[in-house]
Backbone bond lengths (Angstrom), bond angles and torsions (degrees), N, CA, C in turn:
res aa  C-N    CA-C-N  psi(-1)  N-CA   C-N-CA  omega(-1)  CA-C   N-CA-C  phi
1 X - - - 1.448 - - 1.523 109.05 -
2 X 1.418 117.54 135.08 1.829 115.64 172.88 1.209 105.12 -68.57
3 X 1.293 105.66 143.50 1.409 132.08 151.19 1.519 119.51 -64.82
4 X 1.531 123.51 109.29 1.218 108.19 177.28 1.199 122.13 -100.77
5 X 1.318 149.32 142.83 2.027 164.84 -135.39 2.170 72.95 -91.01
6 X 0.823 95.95 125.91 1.572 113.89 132.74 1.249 116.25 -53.26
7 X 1.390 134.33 67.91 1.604 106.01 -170.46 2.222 85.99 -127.77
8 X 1.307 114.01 175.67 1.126 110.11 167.27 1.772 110.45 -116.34
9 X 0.641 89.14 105.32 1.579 119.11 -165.06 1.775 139.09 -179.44
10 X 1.215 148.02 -160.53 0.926 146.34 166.90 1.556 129.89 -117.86
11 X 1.813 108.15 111.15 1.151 116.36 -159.21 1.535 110.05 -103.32
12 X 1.142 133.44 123.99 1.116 153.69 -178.17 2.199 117.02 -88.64
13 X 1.732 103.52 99.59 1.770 57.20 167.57 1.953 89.44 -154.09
14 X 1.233 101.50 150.74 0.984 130.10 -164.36 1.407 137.02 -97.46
15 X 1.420 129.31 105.51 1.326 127.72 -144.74 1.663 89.70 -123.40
16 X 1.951 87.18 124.85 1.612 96.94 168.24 1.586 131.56 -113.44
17 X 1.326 145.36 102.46 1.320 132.69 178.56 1.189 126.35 -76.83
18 X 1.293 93.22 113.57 2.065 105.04 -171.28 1.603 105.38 -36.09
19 X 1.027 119.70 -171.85 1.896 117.95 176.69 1.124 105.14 50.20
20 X 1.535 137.28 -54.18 1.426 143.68 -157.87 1.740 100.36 -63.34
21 X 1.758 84.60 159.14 1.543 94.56 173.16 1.718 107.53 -120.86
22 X 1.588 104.17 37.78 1.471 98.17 175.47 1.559 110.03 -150.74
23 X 0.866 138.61 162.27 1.218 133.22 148.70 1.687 120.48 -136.46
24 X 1.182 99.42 171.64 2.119 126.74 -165.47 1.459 87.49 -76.51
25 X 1.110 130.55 166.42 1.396 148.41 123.79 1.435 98.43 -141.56
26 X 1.926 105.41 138.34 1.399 106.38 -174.93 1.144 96.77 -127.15
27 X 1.206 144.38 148.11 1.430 153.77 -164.69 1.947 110.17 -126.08
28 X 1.250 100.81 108.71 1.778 100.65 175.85 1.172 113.87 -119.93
29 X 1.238 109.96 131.29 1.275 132.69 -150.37 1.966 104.38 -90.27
30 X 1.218 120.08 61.62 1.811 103.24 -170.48 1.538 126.44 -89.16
31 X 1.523 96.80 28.14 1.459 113.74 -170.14 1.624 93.60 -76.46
32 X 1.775 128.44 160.07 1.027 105.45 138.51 1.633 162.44 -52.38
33 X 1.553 79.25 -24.46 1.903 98.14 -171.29 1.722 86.11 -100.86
34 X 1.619 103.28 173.09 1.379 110.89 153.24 1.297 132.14 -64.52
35 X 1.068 138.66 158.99 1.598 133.07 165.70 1.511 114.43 -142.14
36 X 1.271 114.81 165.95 1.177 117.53 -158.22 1.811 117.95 -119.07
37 X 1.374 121.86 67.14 1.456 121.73 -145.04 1.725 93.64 -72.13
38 X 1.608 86.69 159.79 1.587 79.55 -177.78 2.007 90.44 -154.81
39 X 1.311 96.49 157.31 1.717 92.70 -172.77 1.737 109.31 -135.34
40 X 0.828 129.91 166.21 1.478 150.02 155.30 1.435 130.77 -118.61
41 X 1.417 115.27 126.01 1.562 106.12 -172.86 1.832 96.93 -91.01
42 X 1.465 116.85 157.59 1.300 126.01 -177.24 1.376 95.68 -94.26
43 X 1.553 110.69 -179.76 1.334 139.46 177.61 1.968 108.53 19.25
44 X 1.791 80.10 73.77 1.708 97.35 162.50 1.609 119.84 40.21
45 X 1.688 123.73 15.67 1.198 124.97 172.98 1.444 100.10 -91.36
46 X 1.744 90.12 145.83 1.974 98.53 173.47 1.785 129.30 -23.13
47 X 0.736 136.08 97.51 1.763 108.44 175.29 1.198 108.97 -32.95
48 X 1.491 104.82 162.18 1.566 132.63 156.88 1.590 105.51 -41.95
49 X 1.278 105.76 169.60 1.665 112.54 179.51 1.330 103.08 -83.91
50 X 1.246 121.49 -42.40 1.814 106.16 -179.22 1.935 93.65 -143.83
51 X 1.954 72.72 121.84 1.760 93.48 -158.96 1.899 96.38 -110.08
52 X 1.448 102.39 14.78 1.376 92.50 147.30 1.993 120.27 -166.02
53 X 0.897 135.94 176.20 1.471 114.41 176.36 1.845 111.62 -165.23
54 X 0.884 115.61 -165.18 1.822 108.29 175.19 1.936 80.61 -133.18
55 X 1.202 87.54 164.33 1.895 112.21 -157.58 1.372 83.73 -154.07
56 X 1.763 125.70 112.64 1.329 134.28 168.06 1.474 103.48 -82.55
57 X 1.696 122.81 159.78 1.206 103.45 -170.56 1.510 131.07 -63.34
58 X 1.419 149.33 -164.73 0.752 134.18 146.92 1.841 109.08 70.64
59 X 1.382 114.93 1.58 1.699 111.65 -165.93 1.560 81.68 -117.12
60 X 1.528 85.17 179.32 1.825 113.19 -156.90 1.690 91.85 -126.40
61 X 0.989 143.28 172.96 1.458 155.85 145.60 1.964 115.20 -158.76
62 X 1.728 97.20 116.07 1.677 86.47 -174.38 1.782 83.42 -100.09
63 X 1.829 89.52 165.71 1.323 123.13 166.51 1.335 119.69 -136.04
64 X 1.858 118.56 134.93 1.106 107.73 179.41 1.674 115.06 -100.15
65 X 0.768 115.37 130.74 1.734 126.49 -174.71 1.545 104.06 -106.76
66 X 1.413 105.40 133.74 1.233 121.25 165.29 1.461 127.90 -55.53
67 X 1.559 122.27 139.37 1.699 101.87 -174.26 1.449 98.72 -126.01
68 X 1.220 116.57 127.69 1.692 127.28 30.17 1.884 96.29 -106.35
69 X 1.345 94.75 147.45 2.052 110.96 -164.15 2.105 77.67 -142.81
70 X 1.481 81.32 146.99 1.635 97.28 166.39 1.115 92.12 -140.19
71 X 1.534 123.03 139.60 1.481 117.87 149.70 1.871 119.14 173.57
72 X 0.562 121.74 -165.86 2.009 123.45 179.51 0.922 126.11 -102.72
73 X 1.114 147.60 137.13 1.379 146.41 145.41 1.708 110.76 -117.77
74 X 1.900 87.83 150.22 1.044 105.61 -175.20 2.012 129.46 -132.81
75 X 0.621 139.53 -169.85 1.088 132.22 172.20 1.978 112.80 -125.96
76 X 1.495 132.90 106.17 1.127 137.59 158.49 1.535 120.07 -48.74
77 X 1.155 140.99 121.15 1.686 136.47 124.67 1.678 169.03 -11.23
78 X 0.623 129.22 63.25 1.780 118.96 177.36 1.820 91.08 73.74
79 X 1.626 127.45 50.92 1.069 135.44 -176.80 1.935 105.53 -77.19
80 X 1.308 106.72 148.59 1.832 95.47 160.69 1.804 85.41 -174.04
81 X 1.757 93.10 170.25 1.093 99.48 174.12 1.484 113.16 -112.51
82 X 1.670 121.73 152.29 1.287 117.79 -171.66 1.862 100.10 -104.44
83 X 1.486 110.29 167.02 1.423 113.97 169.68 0.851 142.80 -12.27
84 X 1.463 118.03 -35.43 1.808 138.82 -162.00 1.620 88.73 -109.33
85 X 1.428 132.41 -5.01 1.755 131.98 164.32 1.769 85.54 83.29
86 X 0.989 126.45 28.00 1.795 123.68 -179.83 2.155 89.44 -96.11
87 X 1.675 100.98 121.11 1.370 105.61 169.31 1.658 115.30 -104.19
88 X 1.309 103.98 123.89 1.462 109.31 179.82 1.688 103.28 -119.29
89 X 1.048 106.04 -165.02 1.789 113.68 -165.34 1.322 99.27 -174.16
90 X 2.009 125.48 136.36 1.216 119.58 -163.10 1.202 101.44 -107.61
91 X 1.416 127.25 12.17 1.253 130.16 140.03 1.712 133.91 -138.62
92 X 1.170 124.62 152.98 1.554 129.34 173.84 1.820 89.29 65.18
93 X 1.417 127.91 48.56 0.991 137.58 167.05 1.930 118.45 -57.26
94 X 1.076 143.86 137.17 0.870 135.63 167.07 1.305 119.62 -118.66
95 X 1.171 125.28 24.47 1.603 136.73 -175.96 1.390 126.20 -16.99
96 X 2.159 84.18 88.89 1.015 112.08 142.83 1.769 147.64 -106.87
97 X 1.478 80.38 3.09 1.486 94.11 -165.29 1.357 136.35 70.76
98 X 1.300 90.60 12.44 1.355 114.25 158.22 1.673 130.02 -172.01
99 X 1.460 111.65 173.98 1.252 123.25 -138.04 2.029 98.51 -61.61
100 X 1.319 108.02 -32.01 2.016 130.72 159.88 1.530 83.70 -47.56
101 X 1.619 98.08 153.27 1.483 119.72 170.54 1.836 92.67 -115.83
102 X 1.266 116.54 -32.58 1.364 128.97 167.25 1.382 101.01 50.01
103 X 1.723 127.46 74.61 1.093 122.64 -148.36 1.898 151.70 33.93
104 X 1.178 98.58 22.58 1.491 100.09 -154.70 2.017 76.61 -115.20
105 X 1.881 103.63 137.76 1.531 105.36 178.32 1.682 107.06 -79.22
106 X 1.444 99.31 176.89 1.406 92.94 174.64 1.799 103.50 -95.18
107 X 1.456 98.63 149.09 1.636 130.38 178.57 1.437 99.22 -74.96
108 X 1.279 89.93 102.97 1.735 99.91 160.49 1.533 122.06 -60.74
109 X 1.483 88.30 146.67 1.281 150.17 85.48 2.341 89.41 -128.21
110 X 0.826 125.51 159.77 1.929 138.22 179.38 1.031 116.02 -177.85
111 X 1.285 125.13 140.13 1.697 138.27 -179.52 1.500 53.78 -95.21
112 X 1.815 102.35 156.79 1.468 123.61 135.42 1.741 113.46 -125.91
113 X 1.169 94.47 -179.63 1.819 120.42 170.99 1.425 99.43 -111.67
114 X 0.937 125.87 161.28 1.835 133.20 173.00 1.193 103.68 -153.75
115 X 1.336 132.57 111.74 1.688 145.88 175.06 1.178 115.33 -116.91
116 X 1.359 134.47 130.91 1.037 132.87 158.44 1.220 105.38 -125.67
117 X 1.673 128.88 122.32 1.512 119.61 173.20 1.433 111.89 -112.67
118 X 1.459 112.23 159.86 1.072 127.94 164.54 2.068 106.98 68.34
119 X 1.163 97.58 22.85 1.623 125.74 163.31 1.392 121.79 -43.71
120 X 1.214 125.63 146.72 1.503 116.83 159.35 1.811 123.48 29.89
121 X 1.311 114.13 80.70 1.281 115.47 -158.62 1.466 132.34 61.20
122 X 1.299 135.24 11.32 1.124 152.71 175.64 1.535 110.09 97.90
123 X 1.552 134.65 21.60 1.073 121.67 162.63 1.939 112.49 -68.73
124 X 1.603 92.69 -179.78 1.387 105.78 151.68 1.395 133.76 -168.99
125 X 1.106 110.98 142.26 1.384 126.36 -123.16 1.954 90.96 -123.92
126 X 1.140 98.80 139.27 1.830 105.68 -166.69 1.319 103.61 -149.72
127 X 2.168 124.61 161.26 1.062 105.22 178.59 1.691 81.38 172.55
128 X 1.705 91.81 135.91 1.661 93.25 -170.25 2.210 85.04 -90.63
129 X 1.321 100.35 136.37 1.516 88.82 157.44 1.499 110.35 -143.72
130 X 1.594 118.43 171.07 1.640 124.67 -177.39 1.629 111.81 -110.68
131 X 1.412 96.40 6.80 1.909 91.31 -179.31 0.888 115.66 -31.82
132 X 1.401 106.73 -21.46 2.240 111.27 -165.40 1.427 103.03 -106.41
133 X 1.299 118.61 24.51 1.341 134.16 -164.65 1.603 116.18 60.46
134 X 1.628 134.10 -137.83 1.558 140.53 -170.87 1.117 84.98 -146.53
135 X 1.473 93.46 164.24 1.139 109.17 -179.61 2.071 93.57 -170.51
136 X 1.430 130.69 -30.32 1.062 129.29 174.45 1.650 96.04 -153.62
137 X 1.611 101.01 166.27 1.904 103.74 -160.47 1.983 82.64 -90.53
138 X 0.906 114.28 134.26 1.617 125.26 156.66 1.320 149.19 -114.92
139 X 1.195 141.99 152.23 1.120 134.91 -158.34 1.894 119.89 -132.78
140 X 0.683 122.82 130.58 1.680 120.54 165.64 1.689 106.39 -115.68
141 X 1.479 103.62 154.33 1.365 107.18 -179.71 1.700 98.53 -175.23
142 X 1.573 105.08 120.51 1.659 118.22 169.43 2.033 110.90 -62.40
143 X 1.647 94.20 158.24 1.614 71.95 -175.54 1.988 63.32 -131.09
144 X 1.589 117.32 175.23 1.350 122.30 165.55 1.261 114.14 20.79
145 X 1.061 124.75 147.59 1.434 138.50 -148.97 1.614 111.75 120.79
146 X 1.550 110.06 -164.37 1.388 116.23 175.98 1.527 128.35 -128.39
147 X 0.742 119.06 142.13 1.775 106.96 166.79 1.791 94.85 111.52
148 X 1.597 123.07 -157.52 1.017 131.54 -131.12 1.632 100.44 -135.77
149 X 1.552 102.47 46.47 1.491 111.89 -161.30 1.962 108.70 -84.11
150 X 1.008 106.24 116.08 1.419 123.07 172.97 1.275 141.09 -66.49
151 X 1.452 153.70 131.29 1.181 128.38 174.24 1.537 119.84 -60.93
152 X 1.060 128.55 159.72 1.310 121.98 146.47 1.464 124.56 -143.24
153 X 1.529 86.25 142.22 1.451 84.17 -159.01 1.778 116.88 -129.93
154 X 1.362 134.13 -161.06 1.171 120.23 156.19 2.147 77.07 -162.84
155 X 1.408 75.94 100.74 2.302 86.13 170.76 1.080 96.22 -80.51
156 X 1.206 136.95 -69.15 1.745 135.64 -159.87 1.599 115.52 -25.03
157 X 0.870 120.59 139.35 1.550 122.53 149.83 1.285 121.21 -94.37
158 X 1.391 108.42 112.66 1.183 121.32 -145.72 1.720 101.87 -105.72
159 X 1.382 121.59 -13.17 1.183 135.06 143.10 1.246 122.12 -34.00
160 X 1.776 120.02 -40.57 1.369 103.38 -169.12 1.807 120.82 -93.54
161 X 1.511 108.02 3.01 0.910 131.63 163.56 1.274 117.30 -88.02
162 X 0.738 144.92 -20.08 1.832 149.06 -131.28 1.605 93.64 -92.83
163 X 1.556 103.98 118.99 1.662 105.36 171.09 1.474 113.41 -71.61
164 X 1.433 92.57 141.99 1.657 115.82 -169.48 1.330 114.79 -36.47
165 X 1.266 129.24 -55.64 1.772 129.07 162.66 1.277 96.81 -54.19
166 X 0.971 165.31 -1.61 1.350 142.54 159.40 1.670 118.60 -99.37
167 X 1.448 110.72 -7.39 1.397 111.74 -165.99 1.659 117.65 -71.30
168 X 0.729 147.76 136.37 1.763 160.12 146.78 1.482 103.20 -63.35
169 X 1.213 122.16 115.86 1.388 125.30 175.20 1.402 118.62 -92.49
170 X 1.201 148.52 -170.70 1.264 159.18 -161.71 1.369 110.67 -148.31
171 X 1.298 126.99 169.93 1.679 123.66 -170.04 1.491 106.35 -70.57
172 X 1.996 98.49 -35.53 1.575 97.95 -178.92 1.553 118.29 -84.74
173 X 1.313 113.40 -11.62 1.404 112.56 179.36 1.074 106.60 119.50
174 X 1.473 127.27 -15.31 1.343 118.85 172.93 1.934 122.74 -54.99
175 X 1.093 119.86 175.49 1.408 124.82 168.72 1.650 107.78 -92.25
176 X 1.816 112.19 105.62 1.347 107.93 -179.27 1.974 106.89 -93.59
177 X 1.509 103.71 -19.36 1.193 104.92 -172.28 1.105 134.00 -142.67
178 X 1.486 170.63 -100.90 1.443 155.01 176.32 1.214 93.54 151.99
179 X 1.483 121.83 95.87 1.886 112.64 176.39 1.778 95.79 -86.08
180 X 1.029 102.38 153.83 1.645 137.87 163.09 1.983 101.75 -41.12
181 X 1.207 109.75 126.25 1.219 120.78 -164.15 1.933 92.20 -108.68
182 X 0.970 119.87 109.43 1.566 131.10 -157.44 1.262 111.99 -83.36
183 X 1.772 106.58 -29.74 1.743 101.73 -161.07 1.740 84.79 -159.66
184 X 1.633 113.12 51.27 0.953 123.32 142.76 1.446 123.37 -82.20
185 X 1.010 129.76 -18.28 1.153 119.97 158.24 1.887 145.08 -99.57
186 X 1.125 89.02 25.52 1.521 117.09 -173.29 1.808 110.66 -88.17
């Protein structure tokens, strides 16, 4: 059984059965608030069956994905719906207007997940990254399987650091997000 990080954030972890043509991804939610993860499959294959959902804190939700699946997951924000039933999210938005991402990526600033299983001879290959900037601390982690599979993670809140031109604010003023710094390294 995996060990999951104590972290407050959104932990991802993913169970594969050799022979099989499917695999788990389970999503735990250790943020305080709810959040609203939402995913996209890459290179023009169908989406997943439910490509977005709300995750109360402290809850679990598995999904079975087809193998071989490439694609992202992410975690949504301070989500609700207004009068007209239109759902938005004040961060890692994917605007659709609703709670489905129904192919549409998430709107930076996004921690993502990146999975691809059953890849290149049947590996699979995973990796938390911020290209799309942060927005919540995240986690990936293999459960059964073989070989020398690692967590990866990014625990920090990287929000509470985040220089002021880069910050994403919140209604109250807090820091909800950390955009991607473009030509910091120039």
């Amino acid at each position: 059984m995996m060990k999951t990080l104590a972290l407050y954030g959104l932990t991802l972890a993913f169970f594969f059965l050799s022979g099989t043509h499917s695999a788990t991804i389970t999503f735990t939610n250790n943020c305080p608030n709810t959040v609203w993860p939402g995913s996209l499959t890459a290179d023009q294959k169908p989406q997943l069956s439910n490509t977005g959902f709300e995750l109360a804190s402290k809850a679990s939700l598995s999904l079975d994905v087809p193998t071989p699946w490439k694609g992202r997951f992410w975690a949504r924000t301070q989500c609700s719906t207004d009068s007209s039933g239109k759902f938005s999210c004040a961060t890692a938005e994917c605007s659709t207007g609703q709670v489905a991402c129904n192919g549409n990526g998430a709107v930076p600033p996004a921690s993502l997940v990146e999975i691809n299983i059953a890849a290149n001879g049947g590996m699979d290959f995973y990796d938390v990254s911020l290209v799309d900037g942060f927005n919540l601390p995240v986690s990936v982690a293999t459960q059964g399987g073989s070989g020398d599979c690692q967590t990866s993670t990014c625990p920090a809140n990287v929000n509470a650091v985040c220089p002021a031109e880069l910050q994403v604010k919140g209604s109250d003023g807090s820091v909800i997000a950390c955009k991607k710094c473009m030509y910091c390294l120039q």
